[in-house]
DSSP file (Angstrom, degrees, kcal/mol; ACC not computed):
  #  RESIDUE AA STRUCTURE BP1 BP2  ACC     N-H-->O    O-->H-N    N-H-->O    O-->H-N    TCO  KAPPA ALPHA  PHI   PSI    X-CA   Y-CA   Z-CA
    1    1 A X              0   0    0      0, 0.0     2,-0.2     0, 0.0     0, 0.0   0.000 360.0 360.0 360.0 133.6   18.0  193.6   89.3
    2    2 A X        -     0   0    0      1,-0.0     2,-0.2     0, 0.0     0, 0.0  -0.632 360.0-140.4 -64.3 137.3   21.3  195.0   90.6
    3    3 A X        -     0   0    0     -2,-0.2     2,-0.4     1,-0.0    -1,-0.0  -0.503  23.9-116.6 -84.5 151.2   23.0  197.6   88.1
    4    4 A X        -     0   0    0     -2,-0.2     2,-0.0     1,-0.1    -1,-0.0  -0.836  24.8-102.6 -90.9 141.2   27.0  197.4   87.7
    5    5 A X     >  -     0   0    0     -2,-0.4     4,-1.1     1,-0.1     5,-0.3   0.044  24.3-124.0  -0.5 128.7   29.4  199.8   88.5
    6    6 A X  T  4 S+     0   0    0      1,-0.2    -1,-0.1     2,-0.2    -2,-0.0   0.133 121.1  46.4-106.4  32.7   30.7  201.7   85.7
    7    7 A X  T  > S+     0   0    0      3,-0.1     4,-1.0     2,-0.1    -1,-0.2   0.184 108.2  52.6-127.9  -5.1   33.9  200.5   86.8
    8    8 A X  T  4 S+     0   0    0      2,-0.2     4,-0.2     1,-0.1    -2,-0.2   0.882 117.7  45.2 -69.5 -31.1   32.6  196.8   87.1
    9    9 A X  T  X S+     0   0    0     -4,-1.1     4,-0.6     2,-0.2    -3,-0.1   0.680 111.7  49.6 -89.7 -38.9   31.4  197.6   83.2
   10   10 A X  T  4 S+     0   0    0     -5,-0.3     4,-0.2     1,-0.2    -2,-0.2   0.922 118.3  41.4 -83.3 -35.8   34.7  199.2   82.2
   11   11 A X  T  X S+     0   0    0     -4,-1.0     4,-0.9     2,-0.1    -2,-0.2   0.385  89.5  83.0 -16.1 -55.6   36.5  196.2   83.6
   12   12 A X  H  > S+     0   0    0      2,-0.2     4,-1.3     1,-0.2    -3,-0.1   0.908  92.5  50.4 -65.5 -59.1   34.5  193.2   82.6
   13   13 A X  H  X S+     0   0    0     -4,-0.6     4,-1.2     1,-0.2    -1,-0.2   0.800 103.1  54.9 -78.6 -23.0   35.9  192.9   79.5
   14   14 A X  H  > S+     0   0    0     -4,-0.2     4,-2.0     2,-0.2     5,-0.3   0.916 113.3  51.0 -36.0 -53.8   40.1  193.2   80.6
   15   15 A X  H  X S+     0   0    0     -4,-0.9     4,-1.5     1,-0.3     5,-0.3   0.791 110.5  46.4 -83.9 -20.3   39.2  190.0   83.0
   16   16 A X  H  X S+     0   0    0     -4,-1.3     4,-0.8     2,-0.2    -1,-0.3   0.895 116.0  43.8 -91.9 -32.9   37.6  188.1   80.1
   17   17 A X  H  X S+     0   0    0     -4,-1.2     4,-3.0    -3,-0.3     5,-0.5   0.936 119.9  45.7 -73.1 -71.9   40.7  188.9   77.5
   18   18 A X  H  X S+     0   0    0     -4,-2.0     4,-2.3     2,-0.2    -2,-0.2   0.878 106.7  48.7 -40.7 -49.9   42.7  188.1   80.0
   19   19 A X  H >< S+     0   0    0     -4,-1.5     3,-5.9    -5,-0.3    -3,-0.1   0.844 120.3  51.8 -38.7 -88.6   40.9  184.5   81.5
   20   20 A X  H >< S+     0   0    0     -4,-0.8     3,-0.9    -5,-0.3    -2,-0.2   0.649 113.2  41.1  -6.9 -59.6   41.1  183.8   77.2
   21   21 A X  H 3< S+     0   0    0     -4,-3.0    -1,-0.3     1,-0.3    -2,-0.2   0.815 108.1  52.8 -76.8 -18.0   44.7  184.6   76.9
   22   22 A X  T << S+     0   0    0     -3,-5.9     2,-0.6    -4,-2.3    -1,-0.3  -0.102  89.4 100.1-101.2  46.4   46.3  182.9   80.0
   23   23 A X    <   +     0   0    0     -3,-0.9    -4,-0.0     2,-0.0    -3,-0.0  -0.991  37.9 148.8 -81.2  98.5   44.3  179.6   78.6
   24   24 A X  S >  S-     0   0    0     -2,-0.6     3,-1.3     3,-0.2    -3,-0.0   0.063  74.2 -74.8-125.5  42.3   47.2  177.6   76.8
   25   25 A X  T 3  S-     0   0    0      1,-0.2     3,-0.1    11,-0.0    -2,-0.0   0.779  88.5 -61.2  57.1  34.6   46.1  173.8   77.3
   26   26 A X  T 3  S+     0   0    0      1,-0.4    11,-0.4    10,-0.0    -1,-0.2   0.193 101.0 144.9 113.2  -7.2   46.9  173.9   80.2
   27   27 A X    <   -     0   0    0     -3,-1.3    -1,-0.4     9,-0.1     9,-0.2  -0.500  25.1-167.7 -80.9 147.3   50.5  174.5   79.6
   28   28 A X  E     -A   35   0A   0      7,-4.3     7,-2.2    -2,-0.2     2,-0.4  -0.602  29.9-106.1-114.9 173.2   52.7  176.9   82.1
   29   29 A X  E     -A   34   0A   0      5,-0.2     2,-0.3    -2,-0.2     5,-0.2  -0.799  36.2-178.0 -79.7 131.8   56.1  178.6   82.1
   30   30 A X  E >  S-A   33   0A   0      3,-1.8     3,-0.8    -2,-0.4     6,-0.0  -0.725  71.3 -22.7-121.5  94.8   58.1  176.5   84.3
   31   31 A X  T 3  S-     0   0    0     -2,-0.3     3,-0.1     1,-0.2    -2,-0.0   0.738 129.4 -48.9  49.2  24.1   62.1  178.3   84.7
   32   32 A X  T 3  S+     0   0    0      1,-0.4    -1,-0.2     0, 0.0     2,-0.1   0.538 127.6 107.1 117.4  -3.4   61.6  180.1   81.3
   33   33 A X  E <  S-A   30   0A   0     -3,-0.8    -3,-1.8    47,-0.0    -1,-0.4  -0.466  71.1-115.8-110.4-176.4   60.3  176.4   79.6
   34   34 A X  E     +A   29   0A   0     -5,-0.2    43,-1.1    -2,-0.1     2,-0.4  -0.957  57.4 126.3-107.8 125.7   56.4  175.2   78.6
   35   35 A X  E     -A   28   0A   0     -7,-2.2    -7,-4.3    -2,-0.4     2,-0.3  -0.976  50.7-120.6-162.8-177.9   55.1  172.5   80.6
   36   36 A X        -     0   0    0     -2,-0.4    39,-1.2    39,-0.3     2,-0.6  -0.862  23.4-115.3-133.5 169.7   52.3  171.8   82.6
   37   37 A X  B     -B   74   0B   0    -11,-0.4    37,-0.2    -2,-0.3     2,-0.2  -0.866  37.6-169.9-105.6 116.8   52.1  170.8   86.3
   38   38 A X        -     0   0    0     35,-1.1    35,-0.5    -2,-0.6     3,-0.1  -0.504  28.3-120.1-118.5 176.6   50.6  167.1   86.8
   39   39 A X  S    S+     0   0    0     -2,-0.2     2,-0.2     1,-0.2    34,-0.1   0.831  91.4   5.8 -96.6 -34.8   49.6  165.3   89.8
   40   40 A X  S    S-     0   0    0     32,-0.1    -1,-0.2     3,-0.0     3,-0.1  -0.995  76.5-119.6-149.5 141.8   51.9  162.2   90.0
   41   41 A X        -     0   0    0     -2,-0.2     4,-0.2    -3,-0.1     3,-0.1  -0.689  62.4 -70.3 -87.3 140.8   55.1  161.5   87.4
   42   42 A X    >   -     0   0    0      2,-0.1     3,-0.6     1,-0.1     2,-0.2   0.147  58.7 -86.7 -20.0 156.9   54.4  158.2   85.7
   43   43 A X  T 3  S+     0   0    0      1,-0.2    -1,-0.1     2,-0.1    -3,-0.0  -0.581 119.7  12.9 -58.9 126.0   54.5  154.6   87.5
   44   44 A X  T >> S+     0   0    0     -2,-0.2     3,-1.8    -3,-0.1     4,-1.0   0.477  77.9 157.1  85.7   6.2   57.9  153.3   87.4
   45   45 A X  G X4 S+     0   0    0     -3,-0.6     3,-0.6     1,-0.4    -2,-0.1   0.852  73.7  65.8 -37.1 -57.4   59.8  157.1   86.2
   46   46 A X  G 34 S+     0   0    0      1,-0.3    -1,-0.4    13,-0.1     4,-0.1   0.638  91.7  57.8 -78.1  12.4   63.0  155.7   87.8
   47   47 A X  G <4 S+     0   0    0     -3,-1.8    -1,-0.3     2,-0.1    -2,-0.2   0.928  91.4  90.6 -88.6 -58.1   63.1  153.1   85.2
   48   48 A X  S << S-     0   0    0     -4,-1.0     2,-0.5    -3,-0.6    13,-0.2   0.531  96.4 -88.7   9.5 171.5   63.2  155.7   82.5
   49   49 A X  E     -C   60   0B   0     11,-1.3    11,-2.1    38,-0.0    -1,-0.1  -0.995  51.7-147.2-114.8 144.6   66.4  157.0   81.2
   50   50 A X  E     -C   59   0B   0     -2,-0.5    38,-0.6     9,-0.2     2,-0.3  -0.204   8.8-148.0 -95.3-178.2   67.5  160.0   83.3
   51   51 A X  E     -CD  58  87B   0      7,-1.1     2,-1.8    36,-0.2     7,-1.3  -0.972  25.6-117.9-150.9 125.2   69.4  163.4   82.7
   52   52 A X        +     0   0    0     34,-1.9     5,-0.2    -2,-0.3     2,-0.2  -0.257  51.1 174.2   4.9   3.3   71.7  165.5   85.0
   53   53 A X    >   -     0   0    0     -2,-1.8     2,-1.0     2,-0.1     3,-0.5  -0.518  42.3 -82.1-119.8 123.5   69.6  168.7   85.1
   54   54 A X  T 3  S+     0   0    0      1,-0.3    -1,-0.1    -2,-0.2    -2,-0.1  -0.275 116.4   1.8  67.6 -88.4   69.9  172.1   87.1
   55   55 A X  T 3  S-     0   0    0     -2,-1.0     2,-0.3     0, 0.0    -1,-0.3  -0.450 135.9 -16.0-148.0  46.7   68.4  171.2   90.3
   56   56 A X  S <  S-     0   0    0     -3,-0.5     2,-0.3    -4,-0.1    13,-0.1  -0.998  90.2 -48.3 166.0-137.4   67.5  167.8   89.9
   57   57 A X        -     0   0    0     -2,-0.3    11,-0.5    -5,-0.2    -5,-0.2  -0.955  32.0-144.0-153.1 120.2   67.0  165.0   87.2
   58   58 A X  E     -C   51   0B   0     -7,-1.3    -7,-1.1    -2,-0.3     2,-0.4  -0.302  20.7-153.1 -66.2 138.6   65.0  165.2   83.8
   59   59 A X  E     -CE  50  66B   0      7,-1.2     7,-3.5    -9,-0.2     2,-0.5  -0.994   3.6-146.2-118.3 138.3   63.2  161.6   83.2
   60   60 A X  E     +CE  49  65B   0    -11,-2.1   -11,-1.3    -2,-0.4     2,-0.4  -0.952  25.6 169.2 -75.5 120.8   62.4  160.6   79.3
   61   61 A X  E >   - E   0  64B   0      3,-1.3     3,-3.5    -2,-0.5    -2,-0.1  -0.987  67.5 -32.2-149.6 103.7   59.2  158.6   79.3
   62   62 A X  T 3  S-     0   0    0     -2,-0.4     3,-0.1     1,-0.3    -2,-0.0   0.762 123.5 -44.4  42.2  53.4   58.0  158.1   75.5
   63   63 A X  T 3  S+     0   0    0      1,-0.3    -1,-0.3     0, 0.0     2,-0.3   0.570 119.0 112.8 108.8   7.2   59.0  160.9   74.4
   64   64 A X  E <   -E   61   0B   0     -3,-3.5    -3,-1.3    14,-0.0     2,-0.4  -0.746  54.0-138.8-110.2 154.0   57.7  163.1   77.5
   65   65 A X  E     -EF  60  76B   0     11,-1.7    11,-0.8    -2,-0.3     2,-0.7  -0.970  20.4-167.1-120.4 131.0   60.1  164.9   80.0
   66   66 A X  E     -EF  59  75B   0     -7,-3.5    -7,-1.2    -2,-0.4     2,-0.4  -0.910   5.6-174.1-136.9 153.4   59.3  164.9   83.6
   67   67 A X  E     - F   0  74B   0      7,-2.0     7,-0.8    -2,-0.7    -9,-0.1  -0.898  31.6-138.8-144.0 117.5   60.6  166.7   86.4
   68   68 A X  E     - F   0  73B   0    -11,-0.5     2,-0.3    -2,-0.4     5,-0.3  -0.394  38.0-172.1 -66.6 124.9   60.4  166.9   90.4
   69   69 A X        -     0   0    0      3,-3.7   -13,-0.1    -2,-0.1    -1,-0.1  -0.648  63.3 -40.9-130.6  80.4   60.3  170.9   90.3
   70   70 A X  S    S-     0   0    0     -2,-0.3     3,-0.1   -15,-0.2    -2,-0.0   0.869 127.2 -37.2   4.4  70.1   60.6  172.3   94.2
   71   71 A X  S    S+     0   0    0      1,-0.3     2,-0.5     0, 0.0    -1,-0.1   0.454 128.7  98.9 103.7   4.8   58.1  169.4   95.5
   72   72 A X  S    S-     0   0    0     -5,-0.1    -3,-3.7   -32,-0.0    -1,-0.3  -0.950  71.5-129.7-117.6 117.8   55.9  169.7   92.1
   73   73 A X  E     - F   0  68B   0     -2,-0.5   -35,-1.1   -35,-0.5     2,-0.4  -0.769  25.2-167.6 -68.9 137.4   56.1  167.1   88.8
   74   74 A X  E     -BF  37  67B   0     -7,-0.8    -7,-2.0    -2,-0.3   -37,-0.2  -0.992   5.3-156.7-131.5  99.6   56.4  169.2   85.7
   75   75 A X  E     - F   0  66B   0    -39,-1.2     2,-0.4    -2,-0.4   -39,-0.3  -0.321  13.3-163.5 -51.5 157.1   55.9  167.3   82.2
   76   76 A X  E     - F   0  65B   0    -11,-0.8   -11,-1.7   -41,-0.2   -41,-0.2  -0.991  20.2-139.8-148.5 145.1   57.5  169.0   79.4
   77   77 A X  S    S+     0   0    0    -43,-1.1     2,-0.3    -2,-0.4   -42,-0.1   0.481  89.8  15.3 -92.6  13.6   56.8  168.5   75.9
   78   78 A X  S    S-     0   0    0    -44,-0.3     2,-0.4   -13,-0.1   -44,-0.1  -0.974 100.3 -94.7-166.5 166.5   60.3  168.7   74.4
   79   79 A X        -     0   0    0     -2,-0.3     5,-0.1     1,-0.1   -19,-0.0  -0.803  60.9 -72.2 -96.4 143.5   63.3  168.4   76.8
   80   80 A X        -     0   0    0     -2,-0.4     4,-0.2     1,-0.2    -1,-0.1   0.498  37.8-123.4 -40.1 179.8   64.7  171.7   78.0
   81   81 A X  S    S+     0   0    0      1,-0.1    -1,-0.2     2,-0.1    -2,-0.0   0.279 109.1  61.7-119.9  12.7   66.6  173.6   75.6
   82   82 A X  S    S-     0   0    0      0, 0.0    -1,-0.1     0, 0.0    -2,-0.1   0.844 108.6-143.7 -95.3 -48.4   70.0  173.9   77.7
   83   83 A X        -     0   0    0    -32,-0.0    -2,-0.1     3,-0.0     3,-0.1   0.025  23.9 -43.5  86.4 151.1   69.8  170.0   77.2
   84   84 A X        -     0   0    0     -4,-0.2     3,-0.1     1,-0.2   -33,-0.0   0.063  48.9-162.2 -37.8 130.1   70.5  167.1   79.2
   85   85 A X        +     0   0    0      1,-0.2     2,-0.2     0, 0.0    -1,-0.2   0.847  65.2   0.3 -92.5 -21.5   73.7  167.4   80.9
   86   86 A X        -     0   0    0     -3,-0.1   -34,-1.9     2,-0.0    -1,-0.2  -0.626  66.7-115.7-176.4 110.1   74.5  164.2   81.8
   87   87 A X  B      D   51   0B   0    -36,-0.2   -36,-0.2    -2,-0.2   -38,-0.0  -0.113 360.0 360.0 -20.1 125.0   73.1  160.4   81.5
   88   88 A X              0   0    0    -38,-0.6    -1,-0.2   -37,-0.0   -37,-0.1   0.249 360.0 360.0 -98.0 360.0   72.1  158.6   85.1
């Protein structure tokens, strides 16, 4: 059996608090907000009603916010906090 390091040992346990803490269900920072990065924005998002925002255009979908975010869809669980600027 291999022995650790006693800097592998001294270590171990930073990487394991750390894994633990960056765990938030999956949610990220996205420009300062919480949201999480999804694979495809609902079927039919343009139908949605849209919002003005920043660098692009917020969709409301039940009560979800989604956003093309430089080439990425971004859900959000509450709509940004500058707020919609302007109805599409």
């Amino acid at each position: 059996m291999r022995k650790l390091s006693p800097i592998a040992v001294l270590f171990a346990p930073a990487v394991l608090v750390a894994g633990l803490v960056g765990c938030g269900g999956g949610f990220v920072a996205v420009d300062g907000y919480d949201g999480t990065y999804v694979d495809a924005p609902p079927v039919g998002i343009e139908a949605y009603p849209a919002y003005e925002f920043n660098d692009g255009v917020v969709y409301d979908v039940n009560g979800r916010y989604y956003h093309n975010h430089g080439g990425r869809w971004v859900s959000y669980r509450s709509p940004p906090p500058h707020g919609p600027a302007r109805h599409r």
